[in-house]
N, C-alpha and C positions, 0 to 999 in steps of 0.2 A: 671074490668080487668086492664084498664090504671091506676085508682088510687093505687092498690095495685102494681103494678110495678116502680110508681114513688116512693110510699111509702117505698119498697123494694131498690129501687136506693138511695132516702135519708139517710136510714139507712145504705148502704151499705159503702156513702160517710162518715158519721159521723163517722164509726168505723174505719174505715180505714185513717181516719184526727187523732184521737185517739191514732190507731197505730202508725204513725208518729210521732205524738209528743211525744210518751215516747221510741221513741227509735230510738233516735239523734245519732249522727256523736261522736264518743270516743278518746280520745286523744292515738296514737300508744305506743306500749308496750312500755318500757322504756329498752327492749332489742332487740329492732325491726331491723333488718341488717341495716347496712349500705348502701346508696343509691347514685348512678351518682350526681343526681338533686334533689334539694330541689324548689319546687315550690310552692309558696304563692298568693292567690286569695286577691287584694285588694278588700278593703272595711266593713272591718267589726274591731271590739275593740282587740286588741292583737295576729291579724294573722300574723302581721308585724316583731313584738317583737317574736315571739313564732320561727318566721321562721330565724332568727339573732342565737338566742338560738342554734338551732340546730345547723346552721353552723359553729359557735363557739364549740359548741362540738364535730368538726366531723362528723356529722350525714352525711353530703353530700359531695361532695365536690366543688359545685357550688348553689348559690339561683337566682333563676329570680323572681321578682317580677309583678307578671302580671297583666295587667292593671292597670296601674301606670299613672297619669296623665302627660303630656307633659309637665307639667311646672314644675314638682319634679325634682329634682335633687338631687344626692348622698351625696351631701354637707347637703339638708336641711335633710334629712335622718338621716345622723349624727348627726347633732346638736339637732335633736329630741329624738334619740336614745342615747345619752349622751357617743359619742365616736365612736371606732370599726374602725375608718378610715382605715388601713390596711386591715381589710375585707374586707369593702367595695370595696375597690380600687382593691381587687384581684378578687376576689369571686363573686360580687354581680351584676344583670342584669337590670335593670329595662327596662321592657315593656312597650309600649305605643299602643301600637296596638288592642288590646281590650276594648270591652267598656262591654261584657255581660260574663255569664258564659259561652258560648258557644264559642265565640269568644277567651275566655281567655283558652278554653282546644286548641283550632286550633294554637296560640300563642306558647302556650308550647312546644306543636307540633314539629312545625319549631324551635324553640329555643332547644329542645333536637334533633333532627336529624342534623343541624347542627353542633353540639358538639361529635354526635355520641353518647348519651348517651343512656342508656338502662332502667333505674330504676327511682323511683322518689318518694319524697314522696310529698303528696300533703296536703298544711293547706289551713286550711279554718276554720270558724264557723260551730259548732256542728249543727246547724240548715239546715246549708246550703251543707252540705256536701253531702247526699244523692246525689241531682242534679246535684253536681259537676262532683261527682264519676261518673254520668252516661254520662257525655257531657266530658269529658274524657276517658272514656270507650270507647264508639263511638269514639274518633279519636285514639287511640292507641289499637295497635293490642297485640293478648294473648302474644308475647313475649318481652312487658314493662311490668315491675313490677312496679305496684301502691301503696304504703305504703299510707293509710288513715291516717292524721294524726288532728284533730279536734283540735279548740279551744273552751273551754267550755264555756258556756255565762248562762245566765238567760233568755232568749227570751221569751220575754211574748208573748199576746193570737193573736196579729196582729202581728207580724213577722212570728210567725208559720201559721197561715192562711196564711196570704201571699204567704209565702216559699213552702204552701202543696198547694196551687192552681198554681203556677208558676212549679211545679216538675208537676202536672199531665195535664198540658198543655201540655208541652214540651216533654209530655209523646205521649201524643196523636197527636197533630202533625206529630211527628217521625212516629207514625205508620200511620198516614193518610198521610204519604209523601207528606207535605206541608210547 
């Protein structure tokens, strides 16, 4: 009875790691509204860039960058980003307060109620998105609007492990209120 139940839990986690992995975080319509806040989860290949883009077109009308290290500054942003200074210098947030994804939803948080803002769209890597979504979920109530907005990667076979064991942690904890 126990081995068929472990056997049944293993298989249950495999398909379910599976599932995960083919059905990643999508980059938003390209007619997706308009939104208060653009907010960018550092750490990953083109969340930075992808979140610039948008602002530059409108998409929002302010970007915070969350979880940003204390030693970045808007200057070296620019010189990375090859330009944009005016954005920068109007538009753009950088956070230092965060060091996790959970931290970086609580971040936001306070950086849109302060602003008064209502909407958001949020980047991040297609991999990591799920988690995101849900530790921003949890700190925003049904009346922010969350526009999912992924950047697409190639994530081999250890970042999606990784990424599917960190999402059903955090899963679990939450429900073991711990």
């Amino acid at each position: 009875m126990i081995a068929r139940l472990l056997a049944f839990t293993a298989i249950l986690y495999v398909l379910s790691f599976a599932l995960f992995a083919v059905t990643l975080g999508t980059p938003a319509p390209a007619d997706a509204a308009k939104v208060d806040a653009i907010v960018v989860i550092t750490g990953g290949k083109g969340r930075i860039e992808q979140a610039i883009r948008l602002l530059a077109d409108g998409k929002g009308k302010r970007l915070l960058i969350a979880g940003a290290d204390p030693s970045v500054r808007k200057a070296d942003l620019v010189a990375r980003l090859g330009g944009k200074r005016k954005l920068f210098d109007c538009c753009v947030d950088l956070g230092s307060e965060s060091v996790d994804t959970r931290s970086n939803a609580e971040e936001a948080k306070r950086w849109m109620e302060r602003r008064q803002f209502a909407s958001m769209r949020l980047v991040t890597s297609d991999w990591h998105m799920r988690r995101a979504r849900y530790e921003f979920n949890r700190q925003f109530d049904s009346n922010t609007t969350i526009v999912p907005d992924a950047v697409r990667t190639e994530p081999g076979f250890t970042t999606l492990f990784a990424e599917y064991n960190k999402y059903l942690l955090r899963r679990l904890s939450v429900w073991l209120d711990i």
